[in-house]
ZAMARGU-4260 file (C-alpha; in steps of 0.2 Angstrom, whole numbers, plus 5000, padded with zeros to 4 digits):
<rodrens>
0) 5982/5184/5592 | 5969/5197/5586 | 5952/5199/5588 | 5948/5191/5573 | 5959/5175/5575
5) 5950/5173/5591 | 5934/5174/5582 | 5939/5162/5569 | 5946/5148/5581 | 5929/5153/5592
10) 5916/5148/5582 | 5927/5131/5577 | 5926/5125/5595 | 5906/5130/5596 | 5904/5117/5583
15) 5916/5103/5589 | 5910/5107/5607 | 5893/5103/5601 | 5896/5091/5589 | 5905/5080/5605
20) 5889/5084/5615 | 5891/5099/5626 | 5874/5106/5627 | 5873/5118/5614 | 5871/5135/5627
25) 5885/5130/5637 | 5896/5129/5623 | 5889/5145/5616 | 5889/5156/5633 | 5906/5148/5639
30) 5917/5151/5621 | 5911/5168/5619 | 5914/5174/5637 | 5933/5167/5636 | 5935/5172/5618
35) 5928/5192/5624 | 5938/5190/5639 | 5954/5186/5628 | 5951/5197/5614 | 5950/5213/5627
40) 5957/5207/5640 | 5947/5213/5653 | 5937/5200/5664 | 5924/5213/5670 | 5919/5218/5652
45) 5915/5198/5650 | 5905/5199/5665 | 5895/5217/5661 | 5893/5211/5643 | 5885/5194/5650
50) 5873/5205/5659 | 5865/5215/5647 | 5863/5198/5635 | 5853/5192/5649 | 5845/5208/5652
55) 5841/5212/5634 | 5837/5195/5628 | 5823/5185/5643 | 5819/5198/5652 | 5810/5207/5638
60) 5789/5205/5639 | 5788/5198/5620 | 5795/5180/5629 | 5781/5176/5637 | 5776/5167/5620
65) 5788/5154/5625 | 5781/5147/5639 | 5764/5152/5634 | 5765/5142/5614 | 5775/5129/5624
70) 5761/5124/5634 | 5748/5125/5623 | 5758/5114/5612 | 5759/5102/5626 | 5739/5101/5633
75) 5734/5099/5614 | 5745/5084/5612 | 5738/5077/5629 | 5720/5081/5623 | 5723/5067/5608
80) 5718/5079/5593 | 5732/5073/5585 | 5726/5055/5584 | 5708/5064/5580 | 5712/5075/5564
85) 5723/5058/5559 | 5708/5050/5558 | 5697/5062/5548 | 5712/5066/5536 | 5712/5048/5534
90) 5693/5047/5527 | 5697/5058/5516 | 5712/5051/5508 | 5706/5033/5509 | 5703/5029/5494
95) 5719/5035/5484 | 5736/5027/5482 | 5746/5031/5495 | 5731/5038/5503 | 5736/5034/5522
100) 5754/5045/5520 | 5744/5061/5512 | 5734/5060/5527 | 5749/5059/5538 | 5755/5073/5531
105) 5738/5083/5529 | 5737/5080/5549 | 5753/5083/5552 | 5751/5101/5546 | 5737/5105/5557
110) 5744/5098/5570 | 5759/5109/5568 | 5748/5125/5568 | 5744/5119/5589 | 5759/5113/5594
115) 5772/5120/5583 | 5786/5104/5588 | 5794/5095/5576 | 5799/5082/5589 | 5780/5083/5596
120) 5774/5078/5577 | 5785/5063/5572 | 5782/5056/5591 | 5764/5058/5589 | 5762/5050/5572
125) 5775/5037/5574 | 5763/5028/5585 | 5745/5033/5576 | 5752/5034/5557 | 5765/5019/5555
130) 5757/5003/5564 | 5740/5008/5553 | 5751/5009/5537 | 5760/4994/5543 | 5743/4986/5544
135) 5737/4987/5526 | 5756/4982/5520 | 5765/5000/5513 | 5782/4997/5513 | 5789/5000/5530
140) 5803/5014/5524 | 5788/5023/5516 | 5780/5023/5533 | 5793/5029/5540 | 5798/5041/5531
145) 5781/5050/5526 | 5779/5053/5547 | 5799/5058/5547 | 5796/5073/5532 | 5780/5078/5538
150) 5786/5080/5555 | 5798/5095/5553 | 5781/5104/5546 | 5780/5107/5567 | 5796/5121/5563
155) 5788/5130/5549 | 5769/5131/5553 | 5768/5143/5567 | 5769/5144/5581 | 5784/5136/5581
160) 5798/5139/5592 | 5812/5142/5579 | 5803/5157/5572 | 5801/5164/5589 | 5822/5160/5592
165) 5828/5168/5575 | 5815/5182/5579 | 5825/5187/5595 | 5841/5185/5584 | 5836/5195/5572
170) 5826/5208/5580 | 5810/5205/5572 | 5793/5204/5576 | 5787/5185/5582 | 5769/5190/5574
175) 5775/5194/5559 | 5786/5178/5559 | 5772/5168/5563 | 5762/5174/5549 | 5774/5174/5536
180) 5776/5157/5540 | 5759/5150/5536 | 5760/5150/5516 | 5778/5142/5516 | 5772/5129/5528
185) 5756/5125/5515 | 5766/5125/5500 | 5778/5111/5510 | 5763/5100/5515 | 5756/5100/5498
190) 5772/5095/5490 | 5775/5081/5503 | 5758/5075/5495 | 5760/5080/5479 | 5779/5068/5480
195) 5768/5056/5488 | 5755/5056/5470 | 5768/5053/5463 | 5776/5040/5473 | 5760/5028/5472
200) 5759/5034/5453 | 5776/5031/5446 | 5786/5018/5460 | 5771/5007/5468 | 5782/4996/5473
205) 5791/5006/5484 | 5774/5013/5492 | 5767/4996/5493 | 5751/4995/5503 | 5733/4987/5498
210) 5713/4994/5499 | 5707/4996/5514 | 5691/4984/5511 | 5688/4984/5529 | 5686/5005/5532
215) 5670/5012/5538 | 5663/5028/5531 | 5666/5042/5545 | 5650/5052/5552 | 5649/5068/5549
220) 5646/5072/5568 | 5661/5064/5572 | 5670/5072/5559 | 5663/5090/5567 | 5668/5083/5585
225) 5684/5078/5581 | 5689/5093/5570 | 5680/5108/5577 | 5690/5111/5593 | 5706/5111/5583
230) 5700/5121/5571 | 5690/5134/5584 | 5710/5134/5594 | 5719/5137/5576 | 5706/5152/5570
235) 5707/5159/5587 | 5728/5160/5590 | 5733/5164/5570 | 5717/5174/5566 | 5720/5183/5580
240) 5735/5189/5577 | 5732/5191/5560 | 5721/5202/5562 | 5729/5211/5577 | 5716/5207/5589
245) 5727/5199/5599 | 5745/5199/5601 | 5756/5185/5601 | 5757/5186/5620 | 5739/5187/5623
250) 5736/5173/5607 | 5747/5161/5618 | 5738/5163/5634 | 5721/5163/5621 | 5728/5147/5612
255) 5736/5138/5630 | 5715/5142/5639 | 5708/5136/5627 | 5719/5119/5625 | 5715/5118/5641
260) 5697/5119/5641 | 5697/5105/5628 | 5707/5092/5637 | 5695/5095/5655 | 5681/5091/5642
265) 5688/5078/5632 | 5692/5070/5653 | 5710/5070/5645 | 5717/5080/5660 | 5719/5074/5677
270) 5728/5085/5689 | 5744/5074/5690 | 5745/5078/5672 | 5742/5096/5671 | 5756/5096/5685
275) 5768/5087/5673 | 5763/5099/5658 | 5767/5112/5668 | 5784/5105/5675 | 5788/5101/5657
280) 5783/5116/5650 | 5795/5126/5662 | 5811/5113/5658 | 5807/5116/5638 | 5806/5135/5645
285) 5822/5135/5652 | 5831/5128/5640 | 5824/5139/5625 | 5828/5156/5636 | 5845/5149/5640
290) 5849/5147/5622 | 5844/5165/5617 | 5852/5171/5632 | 5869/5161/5625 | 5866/5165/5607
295) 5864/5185/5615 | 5883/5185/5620 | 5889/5176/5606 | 5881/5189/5594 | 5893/5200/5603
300) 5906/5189/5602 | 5907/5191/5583 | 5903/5209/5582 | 5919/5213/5595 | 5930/5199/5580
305) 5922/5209/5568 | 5917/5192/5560 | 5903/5199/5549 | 5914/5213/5542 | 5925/5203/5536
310) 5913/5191/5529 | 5904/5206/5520 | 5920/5213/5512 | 5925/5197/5507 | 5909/5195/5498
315) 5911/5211/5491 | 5930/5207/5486 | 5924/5193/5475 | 5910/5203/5470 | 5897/5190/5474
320) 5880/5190/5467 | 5863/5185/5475 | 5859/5170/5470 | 5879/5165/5474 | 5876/5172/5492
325) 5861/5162/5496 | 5868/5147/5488 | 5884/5147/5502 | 5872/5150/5514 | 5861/5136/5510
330) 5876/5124/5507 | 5883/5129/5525 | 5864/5126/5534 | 5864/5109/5524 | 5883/5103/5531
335) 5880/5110/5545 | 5863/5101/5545 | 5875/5084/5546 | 5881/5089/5561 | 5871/5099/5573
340) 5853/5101/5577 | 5841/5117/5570 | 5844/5127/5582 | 5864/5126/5585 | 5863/5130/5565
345) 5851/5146/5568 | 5861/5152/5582 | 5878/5150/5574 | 5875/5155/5554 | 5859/5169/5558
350) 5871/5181/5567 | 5887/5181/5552 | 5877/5183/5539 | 5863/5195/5543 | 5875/5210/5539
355) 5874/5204/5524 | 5858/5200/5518 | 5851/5219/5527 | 5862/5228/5513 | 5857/5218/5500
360) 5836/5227/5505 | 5831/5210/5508 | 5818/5205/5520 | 5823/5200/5538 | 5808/5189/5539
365) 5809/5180/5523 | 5826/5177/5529 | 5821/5168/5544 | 5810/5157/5535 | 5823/5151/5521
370) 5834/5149/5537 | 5821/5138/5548 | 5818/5128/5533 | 5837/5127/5529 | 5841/5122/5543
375) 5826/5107/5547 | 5832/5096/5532 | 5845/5093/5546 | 5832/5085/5554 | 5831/5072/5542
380) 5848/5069/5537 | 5860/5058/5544 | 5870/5057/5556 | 5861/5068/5567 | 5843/5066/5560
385) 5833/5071/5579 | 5818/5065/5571 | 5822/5052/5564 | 5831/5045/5580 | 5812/5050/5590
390) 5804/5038/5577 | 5816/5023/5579 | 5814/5025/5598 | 5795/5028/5599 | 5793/5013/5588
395) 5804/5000/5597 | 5800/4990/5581 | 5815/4977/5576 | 5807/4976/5557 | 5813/4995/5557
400) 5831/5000/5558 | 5837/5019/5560 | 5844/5015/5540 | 5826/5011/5536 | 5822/5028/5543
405) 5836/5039/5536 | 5832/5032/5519 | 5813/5032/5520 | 5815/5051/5525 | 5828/5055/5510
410) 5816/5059/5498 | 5805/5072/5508 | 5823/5080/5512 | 5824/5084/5493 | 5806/5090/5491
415) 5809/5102/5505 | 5826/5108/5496 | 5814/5110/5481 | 5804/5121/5491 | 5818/5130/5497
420) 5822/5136/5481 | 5807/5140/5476 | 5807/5151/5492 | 5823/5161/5488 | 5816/5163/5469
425) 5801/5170/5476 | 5803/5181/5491 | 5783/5186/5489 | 5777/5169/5495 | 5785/5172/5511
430) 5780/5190/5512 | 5764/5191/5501 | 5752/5191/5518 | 5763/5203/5528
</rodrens>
């Protein structure tokens, strides 16, 4: 077979091998070393190859922002300031139809700003946002679903750790990701409350719910205390790296300090805790390096097929426009998104079509962000929804099924598709800040 056949037939067993569960590196590192092994047909230039992606990929200094964001995201989750800016967003949405979801999702967004986890997000708020919507009797697939869209806001907002994988993958700068992503992540949360308006405006029934006679008015100091440390940990990560006082190694270590000063205040950390923040942080390490390092050798894996030559002249052939190239793309991340998890899609589509989107003069980092958020309506699709399996299982609710949540999530899948486009028609929004 040629080098390209063994591409082809390559990248066809990376998705059944993760679609039938092999964990996504192993089926990454493990196809690409046969396949560059077959196509040469020389074991030691698997094995050098191998090498360099591990020495080119997690051995670089710019890494350190893993650990360093995963941890942060962790202490801030432990410290309850997810509970805390729930309950100041829902003051202020109290008093509107559908108020409770807006301020799911209004907190949702800042919380995403600290802890940058989708997963994180929809585990939170599962149990803070659904029993209290349950409580004043919104319609449960509302609920549901309302906590399942705003949670993949934990991918877009940075930090988030799918802007720091497609910024390894594409070779660009994790602090420019980070930035570029802040305006997309807004524009996402105030749809999801703008869908939610109309929601409560035009299907009432379907939102459901009744005033909340029973709500007392938040004082301001405990609006201030439960607001001001987030905010202080927000300004202090993304305002120092916007404006490059810090970078995003030092804003990690800044940002995980400073979580960590809250918690010991707050009396939320004991030291059995901080040492299982710390065991978890270096398992959620392991396995992000892992997957770059895997996603390395694949990336020359397709060059060595020549898979994104051929994919460019074939484009060429046919003369495809813009918009008919970023169409495919989106279709592929949204099947794809049926079938395998954000990052799997990031790893396999990001490195066959950059060739040819860096002709075309587009920009790198816009490109990552159409592609995180391409890729996360995956989160709320079925049959692999991860978010939406995190909900059903952090509920344990039998009033709730998983068909509840898919379908409660279905419309925020749509508003973030809308978003999407708007994205692709406006490069500026992505890049405006840069």
């Amino acid at each position: 077979m040629s080098p390209f056949e063994i591409g082809i037939i390559s990248v066809s067993a990376i998705v059944l091998l993760i679609y039938l569960g092999v964990y996504i590196p192993i089926a990454l590192g493990m196809v690409s070393f046969v396949s560059i092994w077959l196509m040469r047909d020389n074991f030691d230039l698997a094995v050098n190859l191998l090498k360099i992606a591990v020495g080119d990929s997690v051995m670089e200094y710019t890494f350190a922002t893993v650990p360093l964001f995963t941890f942060m995201g962790l202490i801030v989750s432990k410290a309850g300031l997810g509970s805390d800016i729930y309950e100041v967003m829902n003051a202020a949405f109290r008093r509107v139809k559908g108020g409770i979801g807006m301020a799911t999702v209004g907190a949702n967004a800042v919380f995403a700003a600290v802890t940058g986890s989708s997963i994180a997000s929809a585990s939170v708020f599962a149990k803070v946002s659904v029993p209290q919507m349950l409580r004043y009797d919104y319609n449960p697939r509302f609920a549901v679903g309302v906590v399942a869209g705003s949670s993949v806001l934990g991918m877009i907002i940075p930090p988030s750790a799918m802007l720091i994988i497609y910024s390894f993958i594409a070779e660009q700068s994790v602090g420019e990701m980070f930035i570029a992503g802040i305006i997309p992540g807004i524009l996402l949360a105030l749809a999801y409350i703008g869908a939610i308006w109309a929601m409560g405006r035009f299907t009432p029934n379907y939102v459901g719910g009744r005033p909340e006679s029973d709500h007392v008015p938040m004082a301001r100091r405990d609006v201030l205390s439960k607001t001001l440390p987030l905010v202080f940990l927000i300004v202090t990560v993304l305002g120092g790296i916007y404006t490059g006082w810090l970078t995003p190694v030092e804003a990690g270590a800044a940002g995980s300090l400073l979580g960590l000063i809250i918690a010991m205040v707050r009396r939320r950390m004991s030291l059995r805790g901080f040492w299982e923040t710390l065991i978890e942080t270096g398992h959620i390490t392991a396995s992000i390096l892992f997957l770059i390092t895997a996603a390395s050798i694949y990336s020359r894996m397709l060059g060595l097929a020549g898979l994104p030559n051929a994919l460019a002249d074939l484009i060429a052939q046919n003369q495809l426009s813009y918009v008919a190239i970023m169409t495919l793309y989106v279709c592929l991340m949204l099947f794809l998104g049926t079938l395998l998890d954000t990052a799997s899609i990031i790893l396999i589509v990001v490195p066959l079509f950059l060739p040819l989107i860096e002709p075309l003069g587009l920009s790198l980092v816009w490109f990552g962000i159409v592609t995180v958020i391409g890729a996360e309506i995956g989160l709320l699709t079925p049959p692999l929804g991860i978010s939406c399996f995190v909900i059903k299982a952090t509920l344990d609710d039998d009033r709730i099924t998983l068909k509840d949540v898919f379908l409660g999530a279905l419309p925020f899948a749509f508003v973030m598709l809308l978003v999407l486009i708007v994205l692709i028609r406006f490069p500026w929004l992505t890049t405006g800040i840069l």
